[in-house]
C-alpha positions in Angstrom: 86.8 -10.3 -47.6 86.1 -7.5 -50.3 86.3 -4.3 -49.6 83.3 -2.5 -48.2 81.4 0.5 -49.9 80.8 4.0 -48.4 77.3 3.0 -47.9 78.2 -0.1 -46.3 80.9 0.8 -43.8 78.4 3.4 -42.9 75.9 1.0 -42.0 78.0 -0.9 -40.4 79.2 1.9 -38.0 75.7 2.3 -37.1 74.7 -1.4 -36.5 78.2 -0.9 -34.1 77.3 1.9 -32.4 73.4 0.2 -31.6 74.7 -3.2 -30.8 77.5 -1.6 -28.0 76.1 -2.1 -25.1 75.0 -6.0 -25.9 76.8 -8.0 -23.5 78.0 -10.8 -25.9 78.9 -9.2 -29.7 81.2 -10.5 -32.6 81.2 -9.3 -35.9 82.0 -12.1 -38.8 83.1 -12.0 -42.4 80.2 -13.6 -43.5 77.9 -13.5 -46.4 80.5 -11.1 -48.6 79.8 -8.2 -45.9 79.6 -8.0 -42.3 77.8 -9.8 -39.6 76.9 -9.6 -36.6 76.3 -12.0 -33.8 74.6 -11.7 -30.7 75.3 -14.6 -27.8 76.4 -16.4 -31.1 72.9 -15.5 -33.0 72.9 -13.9 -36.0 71.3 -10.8 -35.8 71.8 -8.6 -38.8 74.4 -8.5 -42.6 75.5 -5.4 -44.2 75.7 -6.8 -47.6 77.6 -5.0 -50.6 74.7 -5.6 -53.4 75.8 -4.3 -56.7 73.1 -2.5 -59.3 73.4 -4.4 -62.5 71.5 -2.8 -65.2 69.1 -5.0 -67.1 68.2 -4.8 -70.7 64.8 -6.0 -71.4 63.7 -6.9 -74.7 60.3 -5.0 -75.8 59.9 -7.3 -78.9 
């Protein structure tokens, strides 16, 4: 798996903090971020997206 960005590992602490107290929880490599399964559901990604600048053609 790639490594996460600030922006996603802090997402991801916060999905971990507000999934705790779900009796059946796994978190997956999935999607080239994190996911997170509830009694084997998916429930929610934290995706790394990347900005790509685009140039547009005004002609």
């Amino acid at each position: 798996m790639a490594p996460t960005t600030e922006p996603q590992q802090r997402l991801i602490t916060r999905l971990r903090a507000l999934l705790a107290d779900e009796p059946v929880l796994r978190e997956v490599a999935m999607f080239g971020g994190r996911s997170f399964m509830v009694d084997e559901k998916l429930v929610v990604s934290a995706l790394a997206l990347e900005r790509r600048a685009q140039a547009r053609s005004t002609g």
